[in-house]
C-alpha positions in Angstrom: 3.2 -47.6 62.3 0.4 -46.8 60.0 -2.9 -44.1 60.6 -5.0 -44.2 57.8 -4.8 -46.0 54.5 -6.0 -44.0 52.1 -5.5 -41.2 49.3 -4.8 -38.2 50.3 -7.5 -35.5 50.6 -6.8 -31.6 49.7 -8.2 -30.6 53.0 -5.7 -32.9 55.1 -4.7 -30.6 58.0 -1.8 -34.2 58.3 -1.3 -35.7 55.4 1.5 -37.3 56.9 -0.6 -39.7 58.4 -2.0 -40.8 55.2 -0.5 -43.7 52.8 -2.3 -44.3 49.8 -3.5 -47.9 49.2 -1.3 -48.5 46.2 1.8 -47.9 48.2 0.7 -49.8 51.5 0.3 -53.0 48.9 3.5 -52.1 47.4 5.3 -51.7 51.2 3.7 -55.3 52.1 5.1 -56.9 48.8 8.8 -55.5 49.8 9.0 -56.4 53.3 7.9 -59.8 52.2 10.9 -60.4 49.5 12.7 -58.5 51.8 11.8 -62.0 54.4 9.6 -60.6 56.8 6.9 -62.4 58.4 4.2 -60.6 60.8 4.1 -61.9 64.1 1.9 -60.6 67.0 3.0 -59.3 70.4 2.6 -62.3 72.2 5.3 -63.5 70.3 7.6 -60.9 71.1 6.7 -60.9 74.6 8.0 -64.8 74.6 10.9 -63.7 72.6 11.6 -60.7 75.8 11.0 -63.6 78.5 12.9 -66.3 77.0 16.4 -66.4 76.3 16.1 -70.0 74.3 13.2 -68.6 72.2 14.7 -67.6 68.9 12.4 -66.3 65.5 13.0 -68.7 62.4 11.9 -65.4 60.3 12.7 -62.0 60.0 9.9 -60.7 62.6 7.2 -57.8 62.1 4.9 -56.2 63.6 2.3 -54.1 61.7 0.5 -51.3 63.7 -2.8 -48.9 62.8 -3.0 -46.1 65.4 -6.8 -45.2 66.1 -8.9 -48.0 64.0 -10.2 -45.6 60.9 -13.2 -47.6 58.5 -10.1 -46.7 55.8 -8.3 -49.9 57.9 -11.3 -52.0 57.1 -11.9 -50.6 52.9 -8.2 -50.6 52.4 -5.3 -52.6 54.4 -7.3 -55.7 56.0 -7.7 -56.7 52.9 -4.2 -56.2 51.2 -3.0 -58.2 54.7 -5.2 -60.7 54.3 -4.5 -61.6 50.6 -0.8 -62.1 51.8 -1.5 -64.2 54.8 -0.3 -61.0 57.2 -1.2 -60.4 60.6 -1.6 -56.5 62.2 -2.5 -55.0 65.5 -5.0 -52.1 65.7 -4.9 -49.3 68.6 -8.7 -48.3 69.4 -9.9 -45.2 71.4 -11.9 -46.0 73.6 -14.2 -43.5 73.9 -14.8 -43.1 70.6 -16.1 -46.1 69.1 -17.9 -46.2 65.8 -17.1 -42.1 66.1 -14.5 -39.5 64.3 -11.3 -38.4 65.4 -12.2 -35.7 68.0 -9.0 -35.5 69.1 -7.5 -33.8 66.3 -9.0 -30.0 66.6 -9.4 -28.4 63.0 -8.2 -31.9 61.3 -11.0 -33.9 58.7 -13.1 -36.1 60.7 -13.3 -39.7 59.4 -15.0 -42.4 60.6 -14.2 -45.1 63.3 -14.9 -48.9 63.5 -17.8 -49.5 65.0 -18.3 -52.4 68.1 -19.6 -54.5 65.7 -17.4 -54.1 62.5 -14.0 -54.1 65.3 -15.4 -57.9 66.9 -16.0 -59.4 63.3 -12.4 -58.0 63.0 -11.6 -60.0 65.8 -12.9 -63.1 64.5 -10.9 -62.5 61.1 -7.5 -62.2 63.0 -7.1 -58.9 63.6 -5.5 -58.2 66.9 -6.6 -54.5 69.0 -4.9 -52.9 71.4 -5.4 -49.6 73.2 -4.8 -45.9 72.3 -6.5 -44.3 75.7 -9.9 -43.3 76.5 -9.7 -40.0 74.6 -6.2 -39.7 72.7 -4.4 -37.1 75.4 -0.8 -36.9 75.8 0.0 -38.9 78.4 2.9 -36.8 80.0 1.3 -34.3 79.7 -1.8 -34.3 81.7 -2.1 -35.4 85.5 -1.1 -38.4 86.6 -4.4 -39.0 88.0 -6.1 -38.4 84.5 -3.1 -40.3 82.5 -3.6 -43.6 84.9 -7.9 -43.1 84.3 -6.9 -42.8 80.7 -4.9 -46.7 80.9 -7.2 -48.1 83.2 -10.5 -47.1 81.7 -10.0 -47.9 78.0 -8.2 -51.1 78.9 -11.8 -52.1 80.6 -13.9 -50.4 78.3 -12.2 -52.6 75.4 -11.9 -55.5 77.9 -15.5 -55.1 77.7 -15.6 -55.2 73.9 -12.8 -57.7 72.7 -14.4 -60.3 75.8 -10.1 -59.9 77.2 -8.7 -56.7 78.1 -6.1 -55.7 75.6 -2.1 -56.0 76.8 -0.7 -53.3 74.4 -1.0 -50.1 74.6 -0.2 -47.3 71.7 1.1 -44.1 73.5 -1.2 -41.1 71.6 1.1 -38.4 69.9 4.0 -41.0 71.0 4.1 -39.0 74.1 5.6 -40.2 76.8 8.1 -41.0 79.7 9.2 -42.6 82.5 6.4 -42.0 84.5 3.6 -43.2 81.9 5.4 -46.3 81.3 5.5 -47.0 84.9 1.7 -46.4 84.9 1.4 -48.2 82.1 2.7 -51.5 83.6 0.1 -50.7 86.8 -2.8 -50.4 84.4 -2.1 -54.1 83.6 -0.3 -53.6 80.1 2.3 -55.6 79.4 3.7 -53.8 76.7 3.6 -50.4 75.1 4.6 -48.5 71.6 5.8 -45.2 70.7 7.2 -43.6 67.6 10.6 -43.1 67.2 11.9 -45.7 65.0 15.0 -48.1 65.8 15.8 -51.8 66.0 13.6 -53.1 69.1 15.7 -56.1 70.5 15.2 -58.5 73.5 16.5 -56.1 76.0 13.7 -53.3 74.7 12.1 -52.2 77.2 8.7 -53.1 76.7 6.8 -50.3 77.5 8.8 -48.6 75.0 8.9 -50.1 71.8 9.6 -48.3 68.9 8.1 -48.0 65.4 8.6 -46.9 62.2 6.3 -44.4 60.5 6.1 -44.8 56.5 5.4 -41.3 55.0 2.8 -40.8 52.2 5.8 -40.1 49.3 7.9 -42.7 50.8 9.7 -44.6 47.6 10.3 -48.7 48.3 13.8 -47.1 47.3 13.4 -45.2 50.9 12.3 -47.6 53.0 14.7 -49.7 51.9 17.7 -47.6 53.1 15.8 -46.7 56.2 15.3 -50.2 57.3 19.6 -50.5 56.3 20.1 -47.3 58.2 18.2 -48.5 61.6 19.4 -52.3 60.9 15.9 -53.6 60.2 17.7 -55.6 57.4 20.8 -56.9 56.9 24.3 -55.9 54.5 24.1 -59.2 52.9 
């Protein structure tokens, strides 16, 4: 679970959503002598469906809340160069603008309709962060359901399919969202919160893990042992 990928600036109001591009090329070189191999979510749907489907790989799924130009300078790129895969979350309402949402926080720029379907054509795959990046539990339901609904035809619109994942803004939450969720059409939805995701996941709950910007290979390392993302052996 990535943000923006890109050094740090003094006036960062949440740095923590910030890892420089030197480390992001250093995390994608680990997790692949480590033996992961990016997948999409299709593939994990077919893996939650079907009990005979089984991954030949150590499966991963990279994932850029809010679709910042820094995704475009700075990760496509590294992914590219090592033949990976990721999944982008847009908002919505504000394509080719700034993060909005964040009050007080530096405003950075946002793909643009054009830039996000060349994207498209490269391999990226988009998904959908709401309308306008409101948590979820903690608005009406009226406005949550608007929120799913609208920016799953708005980028329906855009991508030519509407998207079937959805990215939860602030991670927030519950049982109710993810029952909307699955009304909106989703098929599947991500949070924060790290943890193994297995086949019995529920799918409108996945979890992720969120590198921080002075996270060592060291640290990720024992935080992938510690949640069981890899192995003893």
């Amino acid at each position: 679970m990535y943000h923006k990928i890109d050094e740090v600036p003094r006036d960062a109001r949440y740095p923590g959503n910030y890892v420089s591009p030197e480390l992001f090329a250093q995390q994608l070189d680990a997790l692949l002598e480590w033996g992961y191999q990016t997948i999409d979510f299709n593939e994990w749907l077919r893996y939650h469906s079907d009990a005979s489907w089984r991954f030949v790989v150590r499966p991963l799924i990279i994932t850029f809340d809010d679709g910042y130009t820094c995704f475009d300078r700075n990760a496509w790129p590294a992914l590219r160069q090592r033949g990976m895969t990721a999944t982008v979350f847009l908002v919505a309402g504000q394509i080719g603008g700034t993060n909005a949402w964040d009050a007080g926080e530096r405003q950075e720029r946002l793909l643009d309709a054009r830039r996000i379907r060349e994207l498209q054509q490269e391999g990226v795959r988009f998904g959908s962060h709401s309308v306008t990046h409101v948590p979820l539990a903690r608005v009406p339901e009226e406005q949550a359901m608007r929120e799913l609904a609208e920016s799953r035809t708005r980028l329906g619109d855009l991508l030519d399919a509407p998207p079937d994942v959805f990215a939860y803004p602030f991670s927030n939450q519950n049982a109710e969202v993810r029952r909307l969720a699955r009304e909106a059409g989703y098929l599947a939805a991500v949070r924060g919160g790290g943890r193994m995701n297995t086949r019995h996941t529920d799918p409108y709950g996945l979890r992720r893990i969120k590198p921080e910007p002075d996270m060592s290979i060291a640290q990720l390392r024992r935080l992938l042992f510690f949640e069981r993302y890899l192995s003893v052996s």
